[in-house]
C-alpha positions as CSV (number, residue, x, y, z in Angstrom):
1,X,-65.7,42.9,-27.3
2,X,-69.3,44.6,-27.6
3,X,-70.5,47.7,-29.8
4,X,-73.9,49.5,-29.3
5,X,-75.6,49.9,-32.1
6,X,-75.1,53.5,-32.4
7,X,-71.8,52.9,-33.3
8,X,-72.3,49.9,-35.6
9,X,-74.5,51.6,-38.2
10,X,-72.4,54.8,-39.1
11,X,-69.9,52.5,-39.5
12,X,-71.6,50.3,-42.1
13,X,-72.4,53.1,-44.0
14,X,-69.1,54.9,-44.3
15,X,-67.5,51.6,-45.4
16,X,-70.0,50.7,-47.9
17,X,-69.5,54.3,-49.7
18,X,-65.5,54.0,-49.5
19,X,-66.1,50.3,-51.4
20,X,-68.5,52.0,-54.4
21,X,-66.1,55.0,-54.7
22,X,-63.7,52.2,-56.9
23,X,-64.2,49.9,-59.8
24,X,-66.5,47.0,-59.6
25,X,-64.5,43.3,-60.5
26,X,-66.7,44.2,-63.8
27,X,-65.0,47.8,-64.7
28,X,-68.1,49.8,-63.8
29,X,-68.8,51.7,-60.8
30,X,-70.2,50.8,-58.1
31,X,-73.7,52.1,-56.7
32,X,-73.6,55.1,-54.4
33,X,-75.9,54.9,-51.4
34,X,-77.6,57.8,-50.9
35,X,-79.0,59.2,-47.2
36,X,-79.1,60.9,-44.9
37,X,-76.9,60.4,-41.2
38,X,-77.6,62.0,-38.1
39,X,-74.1,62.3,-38.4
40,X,-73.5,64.9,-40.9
41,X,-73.0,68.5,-41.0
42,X,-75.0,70.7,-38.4
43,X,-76.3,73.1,-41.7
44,X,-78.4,69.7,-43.0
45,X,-76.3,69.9,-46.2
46,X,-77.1,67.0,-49.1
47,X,-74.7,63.7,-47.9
48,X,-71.3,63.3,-48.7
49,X,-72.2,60.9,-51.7
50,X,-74.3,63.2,-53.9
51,X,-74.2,62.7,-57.5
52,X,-71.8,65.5,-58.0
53,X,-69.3,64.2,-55.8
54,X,-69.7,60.6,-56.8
55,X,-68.8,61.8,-60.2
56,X,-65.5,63.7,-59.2
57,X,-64.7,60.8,-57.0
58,X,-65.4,58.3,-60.2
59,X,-63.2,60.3,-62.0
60,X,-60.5,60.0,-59.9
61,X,-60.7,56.2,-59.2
62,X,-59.7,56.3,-62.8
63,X,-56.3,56.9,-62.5
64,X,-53.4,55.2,-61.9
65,X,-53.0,54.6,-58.7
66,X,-49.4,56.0,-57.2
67,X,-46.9,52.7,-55.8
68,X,-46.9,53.4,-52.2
69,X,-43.4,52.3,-50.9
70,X,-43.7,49.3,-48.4
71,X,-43.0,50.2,-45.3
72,X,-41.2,48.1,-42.7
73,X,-39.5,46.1,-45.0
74,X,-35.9,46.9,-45.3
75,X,-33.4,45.7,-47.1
76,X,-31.9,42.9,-45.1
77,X,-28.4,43.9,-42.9
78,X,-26.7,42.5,-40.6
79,X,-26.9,44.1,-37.3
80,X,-23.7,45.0,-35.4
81,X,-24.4,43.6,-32.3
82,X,-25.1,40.1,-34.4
83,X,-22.2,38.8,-35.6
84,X,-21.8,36.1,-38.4
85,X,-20.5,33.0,-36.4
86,X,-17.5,32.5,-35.3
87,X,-14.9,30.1,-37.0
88,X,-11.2,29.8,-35.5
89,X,-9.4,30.0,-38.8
90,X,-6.6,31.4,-37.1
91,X,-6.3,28.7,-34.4
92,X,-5.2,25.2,-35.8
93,X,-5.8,23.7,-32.2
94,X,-9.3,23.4,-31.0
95,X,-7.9,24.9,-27.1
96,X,-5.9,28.1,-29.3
97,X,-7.7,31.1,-27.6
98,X,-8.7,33.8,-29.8
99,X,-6.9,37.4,-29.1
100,X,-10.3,39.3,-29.5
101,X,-13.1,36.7,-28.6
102,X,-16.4,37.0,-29.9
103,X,-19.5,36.5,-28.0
104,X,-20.0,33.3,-29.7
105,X,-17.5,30.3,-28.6
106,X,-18.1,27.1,-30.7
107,X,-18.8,24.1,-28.4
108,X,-16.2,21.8,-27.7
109,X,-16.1,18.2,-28.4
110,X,-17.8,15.9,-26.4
111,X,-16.0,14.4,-23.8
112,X,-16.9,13.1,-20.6
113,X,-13.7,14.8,-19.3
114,X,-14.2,18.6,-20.2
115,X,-14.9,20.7,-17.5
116,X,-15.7,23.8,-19.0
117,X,-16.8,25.3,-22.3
118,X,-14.3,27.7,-22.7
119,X,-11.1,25.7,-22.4
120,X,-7.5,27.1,-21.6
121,X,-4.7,26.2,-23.9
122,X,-3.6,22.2,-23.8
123,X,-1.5,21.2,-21.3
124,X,-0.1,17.6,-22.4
125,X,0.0,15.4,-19.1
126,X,3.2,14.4,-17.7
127,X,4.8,11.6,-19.8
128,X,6.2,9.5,-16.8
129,X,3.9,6.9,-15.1
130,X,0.8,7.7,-17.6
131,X,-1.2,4.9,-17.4
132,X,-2.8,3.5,-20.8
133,X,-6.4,4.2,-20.5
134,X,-5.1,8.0,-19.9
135,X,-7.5,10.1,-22.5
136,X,-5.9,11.4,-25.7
137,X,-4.2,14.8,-25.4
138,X,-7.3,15.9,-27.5
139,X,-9.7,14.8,-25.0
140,X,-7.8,15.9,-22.0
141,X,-8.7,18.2,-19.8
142,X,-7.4,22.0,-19.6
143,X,-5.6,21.2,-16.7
144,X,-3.7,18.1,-16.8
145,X,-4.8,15.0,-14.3
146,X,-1.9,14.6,-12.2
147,X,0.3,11.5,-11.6
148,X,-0.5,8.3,-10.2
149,X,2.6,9.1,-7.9
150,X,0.6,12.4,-6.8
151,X,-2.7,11.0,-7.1
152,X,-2.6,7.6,-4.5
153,X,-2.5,8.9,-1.4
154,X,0.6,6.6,-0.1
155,X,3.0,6.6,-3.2
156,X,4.5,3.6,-4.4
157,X,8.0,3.1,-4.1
158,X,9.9,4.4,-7.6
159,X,11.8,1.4,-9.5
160,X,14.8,2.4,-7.9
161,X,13.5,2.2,-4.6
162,X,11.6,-1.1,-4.8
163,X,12.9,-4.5,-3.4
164,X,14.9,-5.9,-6.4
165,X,12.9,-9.1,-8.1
166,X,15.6,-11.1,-8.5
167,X,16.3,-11.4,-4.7
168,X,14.1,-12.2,-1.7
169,X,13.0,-9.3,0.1
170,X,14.6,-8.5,3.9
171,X,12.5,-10.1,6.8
172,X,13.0,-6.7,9.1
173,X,11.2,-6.0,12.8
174,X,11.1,-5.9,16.4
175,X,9.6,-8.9,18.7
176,X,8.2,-8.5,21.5
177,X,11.4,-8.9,23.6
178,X,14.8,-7.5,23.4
179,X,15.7,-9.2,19.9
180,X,15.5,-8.5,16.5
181,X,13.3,-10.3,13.8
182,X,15.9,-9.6,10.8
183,X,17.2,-12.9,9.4
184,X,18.3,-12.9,5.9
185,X,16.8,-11.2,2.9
186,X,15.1,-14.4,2.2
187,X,15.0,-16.3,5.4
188,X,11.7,-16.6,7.9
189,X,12.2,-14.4,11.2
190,X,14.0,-15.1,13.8
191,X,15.7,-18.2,12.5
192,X,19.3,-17.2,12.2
193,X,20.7,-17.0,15.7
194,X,24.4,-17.2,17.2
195,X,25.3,-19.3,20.2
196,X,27.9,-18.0,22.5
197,X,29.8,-19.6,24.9
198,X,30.3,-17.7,27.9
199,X,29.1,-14.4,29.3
200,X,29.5,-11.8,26.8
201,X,29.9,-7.9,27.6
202,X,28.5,-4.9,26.1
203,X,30.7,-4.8,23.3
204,X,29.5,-8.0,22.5
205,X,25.5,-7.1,22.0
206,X,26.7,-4.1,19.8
207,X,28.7,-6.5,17.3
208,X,26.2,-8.8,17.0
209,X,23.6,-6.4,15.9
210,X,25.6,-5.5,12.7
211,X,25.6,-9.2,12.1
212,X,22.1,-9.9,10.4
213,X,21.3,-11.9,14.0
214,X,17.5,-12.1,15.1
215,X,19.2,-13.1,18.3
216,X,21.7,-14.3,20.6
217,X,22.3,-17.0,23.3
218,X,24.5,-16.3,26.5
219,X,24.4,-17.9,29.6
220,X,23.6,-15.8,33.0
221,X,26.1,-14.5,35.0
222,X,26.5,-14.5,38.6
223,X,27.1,-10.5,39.0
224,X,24.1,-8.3,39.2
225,X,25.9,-6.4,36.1
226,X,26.0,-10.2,34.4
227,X,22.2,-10.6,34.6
228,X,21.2,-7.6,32.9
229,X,19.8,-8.8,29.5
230,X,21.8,-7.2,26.3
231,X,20.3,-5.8,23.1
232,X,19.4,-9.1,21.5
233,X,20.0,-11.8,24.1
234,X,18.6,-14.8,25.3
235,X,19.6,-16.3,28.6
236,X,19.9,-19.7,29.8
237,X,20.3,-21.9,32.8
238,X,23.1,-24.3,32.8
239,X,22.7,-26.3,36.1
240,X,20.6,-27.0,39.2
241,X,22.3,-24.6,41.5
242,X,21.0,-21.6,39.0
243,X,17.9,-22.1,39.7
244,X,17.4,-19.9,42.6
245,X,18.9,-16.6,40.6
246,X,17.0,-17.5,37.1
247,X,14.1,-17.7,39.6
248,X,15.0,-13.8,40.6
249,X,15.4,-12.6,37.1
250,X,12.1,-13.8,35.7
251,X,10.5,-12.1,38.8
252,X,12.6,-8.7,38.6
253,X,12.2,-5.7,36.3
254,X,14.3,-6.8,33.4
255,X,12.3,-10.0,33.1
256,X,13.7,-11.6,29.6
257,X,11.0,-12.6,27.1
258,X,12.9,-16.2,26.8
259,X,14.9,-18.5,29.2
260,X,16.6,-21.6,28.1
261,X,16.2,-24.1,30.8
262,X,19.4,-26.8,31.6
263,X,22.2,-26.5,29.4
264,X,23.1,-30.7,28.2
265,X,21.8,-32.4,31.6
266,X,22.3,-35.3,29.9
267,X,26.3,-34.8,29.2
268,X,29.3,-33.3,30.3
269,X,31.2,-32.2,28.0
270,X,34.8,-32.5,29.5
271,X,33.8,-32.3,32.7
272,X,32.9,-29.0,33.0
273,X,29.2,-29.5,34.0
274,X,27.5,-32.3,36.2
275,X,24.8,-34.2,34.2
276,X,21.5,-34.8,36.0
277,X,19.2,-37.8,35.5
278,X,15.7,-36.7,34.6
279,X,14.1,-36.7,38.4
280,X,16.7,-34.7,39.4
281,X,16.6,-32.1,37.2
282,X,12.8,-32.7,37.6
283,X,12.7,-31.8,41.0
284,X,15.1,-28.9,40.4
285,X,13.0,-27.2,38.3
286,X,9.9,-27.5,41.0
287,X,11.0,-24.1,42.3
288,X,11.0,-22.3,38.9
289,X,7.5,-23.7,37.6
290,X,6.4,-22.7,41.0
291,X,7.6,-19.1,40.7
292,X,7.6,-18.6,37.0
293,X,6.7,-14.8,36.7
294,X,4.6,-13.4,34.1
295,X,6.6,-12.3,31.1
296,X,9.2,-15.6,30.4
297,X,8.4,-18.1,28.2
298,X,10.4,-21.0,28.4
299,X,12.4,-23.7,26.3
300,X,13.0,-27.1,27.5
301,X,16.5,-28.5,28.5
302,X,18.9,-28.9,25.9
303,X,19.8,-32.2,25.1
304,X,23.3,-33.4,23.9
305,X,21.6,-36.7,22.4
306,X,18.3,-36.0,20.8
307,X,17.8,-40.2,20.3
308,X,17.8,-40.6,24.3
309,X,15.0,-41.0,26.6
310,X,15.9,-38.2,28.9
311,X,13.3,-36.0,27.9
312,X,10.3,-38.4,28.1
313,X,11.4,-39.4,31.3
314,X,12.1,-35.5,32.7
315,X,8.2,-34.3,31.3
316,X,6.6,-37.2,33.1
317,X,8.9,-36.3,36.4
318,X,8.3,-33.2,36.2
319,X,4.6,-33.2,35.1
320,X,5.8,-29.9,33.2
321,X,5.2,-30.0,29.8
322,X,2.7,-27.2,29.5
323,X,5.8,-25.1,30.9
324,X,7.5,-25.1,27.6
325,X,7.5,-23.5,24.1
326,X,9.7,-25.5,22.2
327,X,12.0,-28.5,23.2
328,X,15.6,-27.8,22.5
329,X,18.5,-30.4,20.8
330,X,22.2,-29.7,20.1
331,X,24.1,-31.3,16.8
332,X,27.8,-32.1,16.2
333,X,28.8,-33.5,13.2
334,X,30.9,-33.0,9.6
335,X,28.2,-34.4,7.1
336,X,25.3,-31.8,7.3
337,X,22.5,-34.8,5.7
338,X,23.2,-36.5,8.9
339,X,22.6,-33.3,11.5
340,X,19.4,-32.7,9.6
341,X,18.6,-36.2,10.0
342,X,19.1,-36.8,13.6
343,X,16.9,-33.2,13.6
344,X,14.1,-34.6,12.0
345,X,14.4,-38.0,14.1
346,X,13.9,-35.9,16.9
347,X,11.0,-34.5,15.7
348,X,8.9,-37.7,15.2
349,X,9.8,-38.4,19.2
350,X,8.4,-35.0,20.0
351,X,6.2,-33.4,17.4
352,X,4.0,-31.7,19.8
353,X,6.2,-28.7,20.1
354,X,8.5,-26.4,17.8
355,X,12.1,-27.3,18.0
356,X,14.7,-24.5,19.0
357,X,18.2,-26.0,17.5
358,X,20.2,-23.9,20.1
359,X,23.5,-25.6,19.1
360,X,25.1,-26.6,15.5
361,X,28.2,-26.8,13.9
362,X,30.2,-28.8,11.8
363,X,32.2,-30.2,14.8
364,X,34.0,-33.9,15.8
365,X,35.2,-34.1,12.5
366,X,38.0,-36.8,11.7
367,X,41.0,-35.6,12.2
368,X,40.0,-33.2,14.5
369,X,39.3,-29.8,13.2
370,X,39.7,-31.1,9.4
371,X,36.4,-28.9,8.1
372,X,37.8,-25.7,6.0
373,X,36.0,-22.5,6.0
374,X,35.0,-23.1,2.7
375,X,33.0,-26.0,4.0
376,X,31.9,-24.6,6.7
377,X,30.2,-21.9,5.0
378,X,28.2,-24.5,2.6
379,X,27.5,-26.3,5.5
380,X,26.1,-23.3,7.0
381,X,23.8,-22.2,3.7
382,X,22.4,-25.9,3.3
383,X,21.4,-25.9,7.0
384,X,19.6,-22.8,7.0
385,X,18.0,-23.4,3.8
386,X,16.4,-26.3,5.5
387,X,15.2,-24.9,8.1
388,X,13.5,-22.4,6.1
389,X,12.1,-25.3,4.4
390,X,10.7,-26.8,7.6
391,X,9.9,-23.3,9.4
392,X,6.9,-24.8,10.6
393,X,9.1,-26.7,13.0
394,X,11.7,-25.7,13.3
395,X,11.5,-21.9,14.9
396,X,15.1,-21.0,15.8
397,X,18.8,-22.0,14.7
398,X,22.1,-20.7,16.8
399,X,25.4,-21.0,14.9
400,X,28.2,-22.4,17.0
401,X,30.1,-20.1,17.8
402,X,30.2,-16.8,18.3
403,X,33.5,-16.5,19.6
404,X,36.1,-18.9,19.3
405,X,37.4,-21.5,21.7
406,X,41.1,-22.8,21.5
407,X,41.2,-26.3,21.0
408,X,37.4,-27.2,20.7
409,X,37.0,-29.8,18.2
410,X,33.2,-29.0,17.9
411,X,33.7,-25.1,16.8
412,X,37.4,-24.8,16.1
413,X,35.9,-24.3,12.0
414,X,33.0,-22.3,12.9
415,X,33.3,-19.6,14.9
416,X,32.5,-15.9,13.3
417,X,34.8,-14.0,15.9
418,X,38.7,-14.5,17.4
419,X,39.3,-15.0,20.8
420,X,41.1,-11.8,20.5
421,X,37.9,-10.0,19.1
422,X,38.0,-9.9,15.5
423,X,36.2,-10.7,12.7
424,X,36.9,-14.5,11.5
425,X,36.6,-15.5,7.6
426,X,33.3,-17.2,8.7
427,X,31.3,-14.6,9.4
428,X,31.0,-12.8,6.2
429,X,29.4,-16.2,5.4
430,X,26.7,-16.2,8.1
431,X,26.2,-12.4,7.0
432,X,25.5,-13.8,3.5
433,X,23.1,-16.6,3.8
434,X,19.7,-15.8,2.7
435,X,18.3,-19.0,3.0
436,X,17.8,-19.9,-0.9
């Protein structure tokens, strides 16, 4: 900032006659200057540092000067708005909140999981289903993480609930038809299946459901009421004549998803159905590849004798082979390693094609009808756990029989139900096997 010089030089004179009114370093006085100011008093009076006041003012720079007290400088206090620091003697646990807070909170300690500075009181997490890497209760948050079982959005079934390890899980489901896919707790779906022999009511397709069955095997009736497809049935064709009604189902509104195409052409068993040689039943089953429909898929004809030529002949008669899903072979016998081994010889003469065992049992037995239940059922668990085994080719296996037939020497040891509609011994057995 700028003075003018009016200012400046009554300044310079008033300070220097303050400085020589006290002792020199030296002891003596210092020298008065002596002049005149334009501004003194208006009467022209002699300056205020004539000798005679110079004196009096010496004088008086003699004494001891008085202690002035310093001011500004207090004694140091502490304010009441400024506490000392706060220390939570009273609260063991770092979370304890004090009753009277002060201003001041102490930070907590670090953790990646604290969400606030002022925590609540500790909350330990729930014990069950705690995970390891679950932070220390003195890192957790205030408010405690909740389960995994609340956490994942689809909870995990609870030990209790899950499928016990010591056992297979169920193969449960729905095809695409009318049948079931639940087999066994161990078993591949759809290959446990029941074969019955004749046309089978209602009742029937209601039992059969309780009985673990992915499906069963019928043939069609000649009623309109006997070719309506049950709950779980498949249908099949036994002869030539049937051609021209199988042909109407397949075409109609309760079109099944599978038809079974010429029940044992190749034998009769007692008579009770002519055999065809493979051009006839060739040309028999012109009118059905003709006038297939849309929804069926079919199986081949079921052969009594799965070492015979009757089906290499029939597919080159018939030119038909890319009509069928699986070919389809029957076995009788007491010694299951020889059923599984005419099975698989069958297989090396047509391995193009899954194989649909549509009837097995442990039948023709010497003497007749010899095979206990007891053996019956182990014949039954071996033969299913092979064709788990060999699911790759083997797609679907039908028990023989369903129901029993007096005097049969192929099923009088395996049926699962009487002729006068009970349960038989057996088919707590078929109910059982799991395929392990």
């Amino acid at each position: 900032m700028h003075f003018s010089s009016s200012v400046t030089v009554p300044l310079l004179f008033t300070f220097s006659a303050i400085a020589s009114a006290f002792p020199s370093d030296h002891g003596g006085p210092r020298r008065a200057i002596v002049g005149r100011s334009p501004h003194l008093a208006a009467d022209g009076g002699s300056s205020i540092f004539s000798p005679a006041k110079h004196q009096k003012l010496h004088k008086r720079s003699k004494c001891k000067p008085k202690e002035k007290p310093v001011v500004g400088s207090p004694p140091a206090y502490t304010p009441a708005q400024s506490p000392s620091p706060y220390v939570p003697a009273q609260s063991p646990s770092p979370y304890a909140q004090s009753p009277s807070p002060a201003p001041y909170v102490p930070p907590p300690k670090p953790s990646p999981n604290v969400a606030s500075p002022s925590p609540a009181p500790y909350v330990p997490p729930p014990k069950p289903n705690t995970p390891p890497s679950e932070p220390s209760p003195a890192e957790a948050t205030p408010t405690p993480k909740p389960s995994p079982a609340e956490a994942t959005p689809t909870p995990e079934p609870s030990p209790a609930e899950a499928t016990p390890t010591n056992k297979p899980p169920t193969d449960q489901g729905t095809s695409s038809d009318n049948t079931t896919t639940s087999t066994g707790p161990g078993c591949p779906p759809n290959l446990k299946n029941i074969m019955f022999n004749g046309y089978q009511n209602d009742g029937t397709a209601e039992r059969v459901q309780k009985w673990d069955a992915a499906s069963w095997l019928a043939p069609v009736g000649d009623t309109p009421e006997e070719q309506v497809m049950r709950p779980g049935q498949i249908a099949y064709c036994s002869t030539a004549p049937e051609v021209d009604k199988i042909v109407e189902l397949v075409n109609g509104p309760d079109a099944p998803e599978w038809l079974l195409t010429f029940n044992e052409p190749d034998f009769s068993y007692k008579g009770m159905s002519p055999t065809m040689d493979p051009k006839t039943a060739a040309q028999a089953i012109q009118k059905l590849k003709d006038n297939r429909g849309t929804k069926t898929k079919y199986i081949a004809p079921g052969l009594a004798d799965g070492k015979s030529t009757w089906m290499a002949e029939f597919l080159e008669a018939c030119d038909c082979a890319d009509m069928f899903h699986a070919y389809n072979v029957h076995v009788y016998t007491p010694v299951l390693e020889d059923a599984l081994a005419r099975l698989e010889a069958y297989h090396k003469l047509h391995g193009d094609k899954p194989i649909w065992v549509t009837e097995i049992a442990p039948g023709q037995a010497e003497p007749p009808c010899s095979v206990s239940t007891e053996q019956a059922a182990e014949y039954m668990r071996g033969l299913y756990r092979w064709g788990k085994e060999n699911n790759e080719w083997v797609e679907r296996i039908f028990w023989n029989s369903g129901n029993q037939i007096p005097d049969d020497i192929n099923v009088c040891n395996s049926y699962l139900m009487t002729k006068e509609g009970v349960d038989a011994p057996l088919l707590q057995d078929f109910k059982d096997v799991d395929c392990s």
